[in-house]
C-alpha positions as a Markdown table, in Angstrom:
| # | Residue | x | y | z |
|---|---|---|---|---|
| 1 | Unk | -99.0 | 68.8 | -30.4 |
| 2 | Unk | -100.0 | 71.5 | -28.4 |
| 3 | Unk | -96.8 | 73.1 | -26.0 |
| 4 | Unk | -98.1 | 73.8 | -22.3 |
| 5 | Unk | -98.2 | 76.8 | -20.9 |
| 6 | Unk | -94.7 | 76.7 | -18.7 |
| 7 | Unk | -93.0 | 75.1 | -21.4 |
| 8 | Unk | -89.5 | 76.7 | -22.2 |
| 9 | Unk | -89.3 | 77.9 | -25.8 |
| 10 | Unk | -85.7 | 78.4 | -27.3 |
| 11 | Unk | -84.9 | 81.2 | -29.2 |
| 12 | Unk | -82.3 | 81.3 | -31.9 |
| 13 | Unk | -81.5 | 84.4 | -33.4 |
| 14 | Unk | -79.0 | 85.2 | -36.8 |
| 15 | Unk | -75.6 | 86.0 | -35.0 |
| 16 | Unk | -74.1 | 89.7 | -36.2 |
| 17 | Unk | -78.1 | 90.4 | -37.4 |
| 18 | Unk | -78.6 | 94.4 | -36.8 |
| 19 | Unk | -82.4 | 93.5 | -35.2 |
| 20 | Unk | -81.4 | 90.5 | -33.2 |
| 21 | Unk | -81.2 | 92.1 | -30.2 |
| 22 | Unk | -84.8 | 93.7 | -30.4 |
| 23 | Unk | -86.3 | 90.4 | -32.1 |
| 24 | Unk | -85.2 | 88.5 | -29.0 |
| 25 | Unk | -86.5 | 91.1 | -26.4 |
| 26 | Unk | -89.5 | 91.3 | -28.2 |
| 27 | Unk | -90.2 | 87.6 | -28.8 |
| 28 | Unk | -89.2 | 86.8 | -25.2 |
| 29 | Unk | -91.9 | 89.5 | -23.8 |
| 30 | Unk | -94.6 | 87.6 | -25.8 |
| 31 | Unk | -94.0 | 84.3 | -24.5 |
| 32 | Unk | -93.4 | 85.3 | -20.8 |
| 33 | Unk | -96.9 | 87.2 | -21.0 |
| 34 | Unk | -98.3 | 83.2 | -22.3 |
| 35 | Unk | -96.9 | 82.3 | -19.5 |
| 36 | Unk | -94.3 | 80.5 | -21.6 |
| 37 | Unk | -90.2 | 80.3 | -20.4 |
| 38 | Unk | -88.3 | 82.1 | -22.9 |
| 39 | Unk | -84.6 | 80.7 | -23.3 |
| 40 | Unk | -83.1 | 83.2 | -25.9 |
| 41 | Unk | -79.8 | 81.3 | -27.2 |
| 42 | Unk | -80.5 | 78.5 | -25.1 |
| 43 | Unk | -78.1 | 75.7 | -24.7 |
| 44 | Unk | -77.6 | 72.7 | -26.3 |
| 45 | Unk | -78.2 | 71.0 | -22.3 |
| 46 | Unk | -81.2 | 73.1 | -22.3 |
| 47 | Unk | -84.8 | 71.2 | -21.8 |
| 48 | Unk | -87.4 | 73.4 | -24.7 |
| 49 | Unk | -90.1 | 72.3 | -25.2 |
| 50 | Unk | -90.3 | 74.0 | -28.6 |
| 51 | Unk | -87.8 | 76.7 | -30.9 |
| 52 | Unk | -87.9 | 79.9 | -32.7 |
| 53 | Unk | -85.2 | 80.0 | -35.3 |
| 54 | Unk | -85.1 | 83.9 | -36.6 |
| 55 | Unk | -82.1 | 84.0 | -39.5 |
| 56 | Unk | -81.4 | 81.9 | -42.8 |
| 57 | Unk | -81.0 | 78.6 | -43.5 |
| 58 | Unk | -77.4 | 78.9 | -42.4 |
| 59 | Unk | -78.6 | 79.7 | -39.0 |
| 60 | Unk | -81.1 | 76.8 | -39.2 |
| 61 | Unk | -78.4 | 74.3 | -39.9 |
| 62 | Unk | -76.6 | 75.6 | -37.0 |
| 63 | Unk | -79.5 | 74.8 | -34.3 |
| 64 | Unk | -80.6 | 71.3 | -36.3 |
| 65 | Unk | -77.2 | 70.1 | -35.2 |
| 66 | Unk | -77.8 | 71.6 | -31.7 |
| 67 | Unk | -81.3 | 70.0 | -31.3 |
| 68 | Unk | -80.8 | 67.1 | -33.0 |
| 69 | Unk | -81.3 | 64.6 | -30.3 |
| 70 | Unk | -84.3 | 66.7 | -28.7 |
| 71 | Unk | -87.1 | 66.2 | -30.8 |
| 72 | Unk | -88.9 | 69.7 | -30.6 |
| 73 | Unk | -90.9 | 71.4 | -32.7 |
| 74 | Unk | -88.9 | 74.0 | -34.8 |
| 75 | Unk | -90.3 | 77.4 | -36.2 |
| 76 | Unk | -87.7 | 79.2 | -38.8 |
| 77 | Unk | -88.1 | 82.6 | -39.2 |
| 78 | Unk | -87.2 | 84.0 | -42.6 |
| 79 | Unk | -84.6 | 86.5 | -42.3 |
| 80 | Unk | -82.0 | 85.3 | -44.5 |
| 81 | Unk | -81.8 | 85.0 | -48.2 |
| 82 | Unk | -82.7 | 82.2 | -50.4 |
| 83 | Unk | -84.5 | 80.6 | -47.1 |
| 84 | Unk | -85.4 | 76.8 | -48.3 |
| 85 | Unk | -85.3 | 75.8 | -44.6 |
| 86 | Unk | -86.9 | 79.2 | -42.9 |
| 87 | Unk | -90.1 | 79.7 | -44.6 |
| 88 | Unk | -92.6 | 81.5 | -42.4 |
| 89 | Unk | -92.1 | 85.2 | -43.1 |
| 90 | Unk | -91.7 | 87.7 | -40.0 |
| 91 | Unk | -94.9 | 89.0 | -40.7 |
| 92 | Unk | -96.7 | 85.4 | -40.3 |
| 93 | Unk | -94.0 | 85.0 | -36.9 |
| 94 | Unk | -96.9 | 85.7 | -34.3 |
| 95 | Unk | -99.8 | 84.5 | -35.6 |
| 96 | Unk | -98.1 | 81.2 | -36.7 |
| 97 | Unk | -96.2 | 80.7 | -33.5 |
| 98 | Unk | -99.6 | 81.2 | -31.5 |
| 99 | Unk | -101.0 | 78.2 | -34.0 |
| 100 | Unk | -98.3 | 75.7 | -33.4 |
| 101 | Unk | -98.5 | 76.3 | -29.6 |
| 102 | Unk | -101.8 | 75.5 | -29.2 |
| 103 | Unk | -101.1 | 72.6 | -31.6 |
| 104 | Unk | -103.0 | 74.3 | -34.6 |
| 105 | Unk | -99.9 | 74.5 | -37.5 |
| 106 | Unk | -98.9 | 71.8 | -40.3 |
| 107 | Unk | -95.7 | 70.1 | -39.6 |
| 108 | Unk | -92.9 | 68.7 | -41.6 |
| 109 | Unk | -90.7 | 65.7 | -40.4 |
| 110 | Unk | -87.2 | 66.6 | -42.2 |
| 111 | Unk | -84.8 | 63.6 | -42.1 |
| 112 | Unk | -81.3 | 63.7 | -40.5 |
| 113 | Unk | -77.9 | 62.4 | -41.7 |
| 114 | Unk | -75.3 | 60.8 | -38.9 |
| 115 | Unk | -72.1 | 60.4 | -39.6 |
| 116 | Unk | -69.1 | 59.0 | -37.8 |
| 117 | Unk | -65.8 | 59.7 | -38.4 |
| 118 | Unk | -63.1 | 57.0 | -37.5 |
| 119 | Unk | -59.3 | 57.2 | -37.0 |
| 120 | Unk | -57.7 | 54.0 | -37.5 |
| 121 | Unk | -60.9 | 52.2 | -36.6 |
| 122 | Unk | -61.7 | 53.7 | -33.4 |
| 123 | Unk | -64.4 | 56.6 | -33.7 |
| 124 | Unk | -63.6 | 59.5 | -33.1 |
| 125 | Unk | -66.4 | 61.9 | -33.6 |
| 126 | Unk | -70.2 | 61.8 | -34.6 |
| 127 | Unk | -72.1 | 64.3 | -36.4 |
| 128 | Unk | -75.6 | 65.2 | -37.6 |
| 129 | Unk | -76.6 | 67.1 | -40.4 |
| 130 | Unk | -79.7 | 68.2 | -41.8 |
| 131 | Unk | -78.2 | 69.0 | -45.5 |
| 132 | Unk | -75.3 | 66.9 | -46.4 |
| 133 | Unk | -71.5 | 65.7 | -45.1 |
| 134 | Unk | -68.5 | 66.7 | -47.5 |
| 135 | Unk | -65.7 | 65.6 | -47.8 |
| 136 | Unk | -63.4 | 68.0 | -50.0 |
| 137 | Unk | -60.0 | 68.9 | -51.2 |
| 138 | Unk | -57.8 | 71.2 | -48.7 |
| 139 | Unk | -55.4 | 73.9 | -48.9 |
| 140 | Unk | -53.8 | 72.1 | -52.4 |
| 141 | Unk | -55.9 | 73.2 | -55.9 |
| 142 | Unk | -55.3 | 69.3 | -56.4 |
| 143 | Unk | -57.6 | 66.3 | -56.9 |
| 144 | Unk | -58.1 | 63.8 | -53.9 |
| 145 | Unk | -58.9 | 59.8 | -54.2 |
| 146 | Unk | -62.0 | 59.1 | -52.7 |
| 147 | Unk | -63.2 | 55.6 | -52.2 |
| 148 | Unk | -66.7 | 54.8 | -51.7 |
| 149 | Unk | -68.5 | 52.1 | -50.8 |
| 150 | Unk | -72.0 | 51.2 | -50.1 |
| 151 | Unk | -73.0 | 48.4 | -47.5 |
| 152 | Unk | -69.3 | 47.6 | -47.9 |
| 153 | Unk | -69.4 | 46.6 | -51.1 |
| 154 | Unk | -67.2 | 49.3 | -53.4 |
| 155 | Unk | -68.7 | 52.2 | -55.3 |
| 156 | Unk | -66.4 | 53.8 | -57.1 |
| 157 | Unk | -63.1 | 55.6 | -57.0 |
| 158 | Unk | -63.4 | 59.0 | -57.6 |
| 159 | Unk | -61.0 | 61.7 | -58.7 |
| 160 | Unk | -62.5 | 64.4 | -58.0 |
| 161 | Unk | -62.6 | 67.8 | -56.5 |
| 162 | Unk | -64.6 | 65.9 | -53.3 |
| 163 | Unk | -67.7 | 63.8 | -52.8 |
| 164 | Unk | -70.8 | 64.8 | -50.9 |
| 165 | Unk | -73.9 | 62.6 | -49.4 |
| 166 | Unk | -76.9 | 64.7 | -49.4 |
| 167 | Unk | -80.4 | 64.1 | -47.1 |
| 168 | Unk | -83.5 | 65.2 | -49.2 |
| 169 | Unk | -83.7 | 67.9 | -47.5 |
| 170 | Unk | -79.9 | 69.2 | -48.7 |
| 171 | Unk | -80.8 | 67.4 | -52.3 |
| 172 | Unk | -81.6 | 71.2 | -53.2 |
| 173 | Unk | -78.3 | 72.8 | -51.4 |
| 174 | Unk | -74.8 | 72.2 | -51.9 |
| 175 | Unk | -75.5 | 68.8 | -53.9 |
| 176 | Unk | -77.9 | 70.7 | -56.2 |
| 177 | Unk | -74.7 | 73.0 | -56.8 |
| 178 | Unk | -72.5 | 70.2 | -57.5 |
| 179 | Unk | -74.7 | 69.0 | -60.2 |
| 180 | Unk | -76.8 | 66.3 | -58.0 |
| 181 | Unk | -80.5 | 65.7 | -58.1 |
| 182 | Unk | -83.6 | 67.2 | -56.2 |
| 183 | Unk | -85.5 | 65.3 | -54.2 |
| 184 | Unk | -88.7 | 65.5 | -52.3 |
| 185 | Unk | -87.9 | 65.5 | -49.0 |
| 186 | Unk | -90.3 | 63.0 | -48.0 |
| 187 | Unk | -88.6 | 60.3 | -50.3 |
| 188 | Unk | -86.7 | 58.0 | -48.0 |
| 189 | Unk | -83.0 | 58.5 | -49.4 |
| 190 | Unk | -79.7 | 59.8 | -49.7 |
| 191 | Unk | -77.7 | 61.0 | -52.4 |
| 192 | Unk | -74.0 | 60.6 | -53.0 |
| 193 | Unk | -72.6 | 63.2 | -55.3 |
| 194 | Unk | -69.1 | 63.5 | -56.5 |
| 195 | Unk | -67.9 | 67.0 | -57.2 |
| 196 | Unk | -65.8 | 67.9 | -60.6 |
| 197 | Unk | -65.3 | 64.6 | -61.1 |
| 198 | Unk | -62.3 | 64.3 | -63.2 |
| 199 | Unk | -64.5 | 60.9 | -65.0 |
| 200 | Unk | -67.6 | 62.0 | -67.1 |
| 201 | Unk | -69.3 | 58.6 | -66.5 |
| 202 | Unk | -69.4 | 59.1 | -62.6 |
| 203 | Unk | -72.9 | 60.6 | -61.9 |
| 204 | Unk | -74.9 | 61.3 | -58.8 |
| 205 | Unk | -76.4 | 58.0 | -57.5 |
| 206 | Unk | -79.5 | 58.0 | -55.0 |
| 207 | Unk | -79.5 | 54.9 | -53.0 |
| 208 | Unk | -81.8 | 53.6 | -50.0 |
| 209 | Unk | -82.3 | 55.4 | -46.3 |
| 210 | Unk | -81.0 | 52.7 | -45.1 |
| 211 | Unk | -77.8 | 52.3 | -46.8 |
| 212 | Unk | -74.1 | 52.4 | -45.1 |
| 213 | Unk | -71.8 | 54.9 | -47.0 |
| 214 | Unk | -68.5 | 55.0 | -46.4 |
| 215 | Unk | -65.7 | 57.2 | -47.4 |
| 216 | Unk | -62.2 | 57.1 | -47.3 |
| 217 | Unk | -58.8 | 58.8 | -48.9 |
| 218 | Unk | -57.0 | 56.1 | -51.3 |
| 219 | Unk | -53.3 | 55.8 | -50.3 |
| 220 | Unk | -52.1 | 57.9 | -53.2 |
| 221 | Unk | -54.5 | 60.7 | -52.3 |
| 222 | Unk | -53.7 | 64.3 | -50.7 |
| 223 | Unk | -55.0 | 65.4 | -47.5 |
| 224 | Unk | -58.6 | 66.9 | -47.8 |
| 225 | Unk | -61.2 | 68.4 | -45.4 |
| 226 | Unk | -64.6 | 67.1 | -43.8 |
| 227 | Unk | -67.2 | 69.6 | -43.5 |
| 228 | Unk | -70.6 | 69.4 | -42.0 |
| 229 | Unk | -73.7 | 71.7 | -43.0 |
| 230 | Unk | -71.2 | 74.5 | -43.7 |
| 231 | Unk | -70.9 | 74.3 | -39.9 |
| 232 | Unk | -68.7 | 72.3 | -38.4 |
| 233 | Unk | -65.0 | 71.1 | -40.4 |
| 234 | Unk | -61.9 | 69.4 | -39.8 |
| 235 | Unk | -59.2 | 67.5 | -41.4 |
| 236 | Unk | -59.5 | 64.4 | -43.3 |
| 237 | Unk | -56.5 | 62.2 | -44.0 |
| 238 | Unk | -55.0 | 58.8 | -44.1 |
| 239 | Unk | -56.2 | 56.2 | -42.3 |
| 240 | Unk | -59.9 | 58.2 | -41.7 |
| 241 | Unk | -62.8 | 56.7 | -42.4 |
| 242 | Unk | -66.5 | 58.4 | -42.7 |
| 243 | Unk | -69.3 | 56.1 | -42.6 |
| 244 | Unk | -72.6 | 57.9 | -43.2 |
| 245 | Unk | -76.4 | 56.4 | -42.8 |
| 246 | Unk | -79.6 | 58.0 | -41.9 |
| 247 | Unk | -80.2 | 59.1 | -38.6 |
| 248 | Unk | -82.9 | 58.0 | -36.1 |
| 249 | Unk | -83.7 | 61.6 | -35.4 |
| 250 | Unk | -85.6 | 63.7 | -37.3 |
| 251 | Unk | -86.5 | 67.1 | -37.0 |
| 252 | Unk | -89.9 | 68.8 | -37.3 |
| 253 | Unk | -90.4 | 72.2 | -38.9 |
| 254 | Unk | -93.6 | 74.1 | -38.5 |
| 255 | Unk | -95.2 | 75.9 | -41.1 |
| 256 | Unk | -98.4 | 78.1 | -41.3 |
| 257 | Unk | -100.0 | 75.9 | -43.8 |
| 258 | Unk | -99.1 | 72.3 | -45.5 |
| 259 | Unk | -95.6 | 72.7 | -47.6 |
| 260 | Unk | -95.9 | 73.1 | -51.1 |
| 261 | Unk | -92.9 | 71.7 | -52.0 |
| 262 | Unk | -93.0 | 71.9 | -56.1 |
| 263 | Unk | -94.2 | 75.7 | -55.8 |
| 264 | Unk | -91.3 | 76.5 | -53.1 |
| 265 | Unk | -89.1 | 75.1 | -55.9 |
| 266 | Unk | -90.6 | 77.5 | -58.6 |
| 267 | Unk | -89.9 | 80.3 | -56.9 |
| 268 | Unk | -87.3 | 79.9 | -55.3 |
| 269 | Unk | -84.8 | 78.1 | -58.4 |
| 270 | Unk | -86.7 | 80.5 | -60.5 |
| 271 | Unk | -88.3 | 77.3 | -62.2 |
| 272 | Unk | -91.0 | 80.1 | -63.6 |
């Protein structure tokens, strides 16, 4: 899709990074002699037509959930370490943003996760996440009761340490930590994953895209915490209810050339 000239183009850069401040200048001088409307840290109200992303993946997570409802072309800038979610290397930053605004880069449709937290029935809050929802012990070193069910029928109840549901995309992040599976993130799925379950038999399960999950504290439970993307938290307790399913947003990464998913995984979880 090629981005008009006029367009505004977001720009996202790592917070606390030491060359943020000259990345910005200098990536908002380029666009505004293309005749392009740089909006460095724009807001989440703001109208882009397309976003830079310069940081890590942690900085990536943190503008999915910003644009998550605004369905513009992302480019993530590698400045980070591991980097799963920014591939395009600084040195590729130029010549690969001048592709994708002329309509000329490969593209990759990432799936997003909603989830909706209820208090008592009534919702409370809604979230979106690009790698997975958590839902984890608190300030206490002890277990929580997690029930799980799945289109409302029960799962499992898990003591464990918590219980994650992971998007494809996060299948290689937190929930590959925890002992989940990876998967390609063009399979249409998510993956619940308790972690340190006190029950060997209770393995990661991968069920449908379009698949209800819902999660809630048993009565005999501790208080734990809900965390989003390493973003966003807050306390989880009785009577709360998360009920997680796949989003009708996506979001759309652009990359210099096709992914290569299998060799990003070589290098990158030292496969090699």
């Amino acid at each position: 899709m090629v981005i008009p000239a006029g367009s505004g183009v977001a720009i996202y850069a790592k917070p606390g990074h030491p060359e943020a401040p000259r990345f910005l200048k200098e990536l908002s001088a380029w666009l505004a002699a293309r005749d392009y409307r740089p909006l460095p840290n724009a807001s989440a109200d703001a109208a882009p037509a397309f976003a830079v992303v310069l940081g890590g993946d942690g900085t990536m997570l943190h503008v999915a959930a910003r644009l998550a409802s605004a369905a513009v072309p992302i480019l993530a800038v590698h400045l980070g370490t591991l980097g799963f979610l920014t591939e395009v290397p600084l040195s590729e930053m130029y010549a690969t943003l001048e592709a994708a605004l002329a309509g000329r880069a490969a593209a990759q449709k990432r799936a997003l996760l909603e989830a909706r937290l209820r208090q008592a029935g009534e919702l409370e809050q809604s979230f979106w996440a690009l790698n997975e929802v958590v839902v984890a012990k608190g300030e206490l070193a002890r277990m929580l009761r997690l029930d799980v069910d799945v289109d409302g029928e029960l799962l499992a109840r898990y003591r464990a340490d918590g219980v994650l549901v992971a998007t494809p995309t996060g299948s290689t992040a937190y929930n590959y930590s925890a002992g989940g599976a990876v998967m390609h993130p063009a399979v249409a799925a998510l993956e619940i994953t308790p972690i340190c379950t006190h029950a060997l038999g209770q393995r990661p399960l991968v069920v449908p895209a379009q698949a209800k999950i819902g999660i809630a504290l048993a009565e005999d439970s501790p208080p734990g915490f809900l965390t989003v993307d390493g973003q966003a938290g807050r306390a989880f307790g009785s009577g709360d209810r998360l009920e997680c399913s796949m989003s009708g947003f996506s979001l759309t990464l652009v990359t210099p050339e096709p992914a290569r998913f299998f060799a990003s995984l070589r290098a990158k979880l030292r496969w090699e």
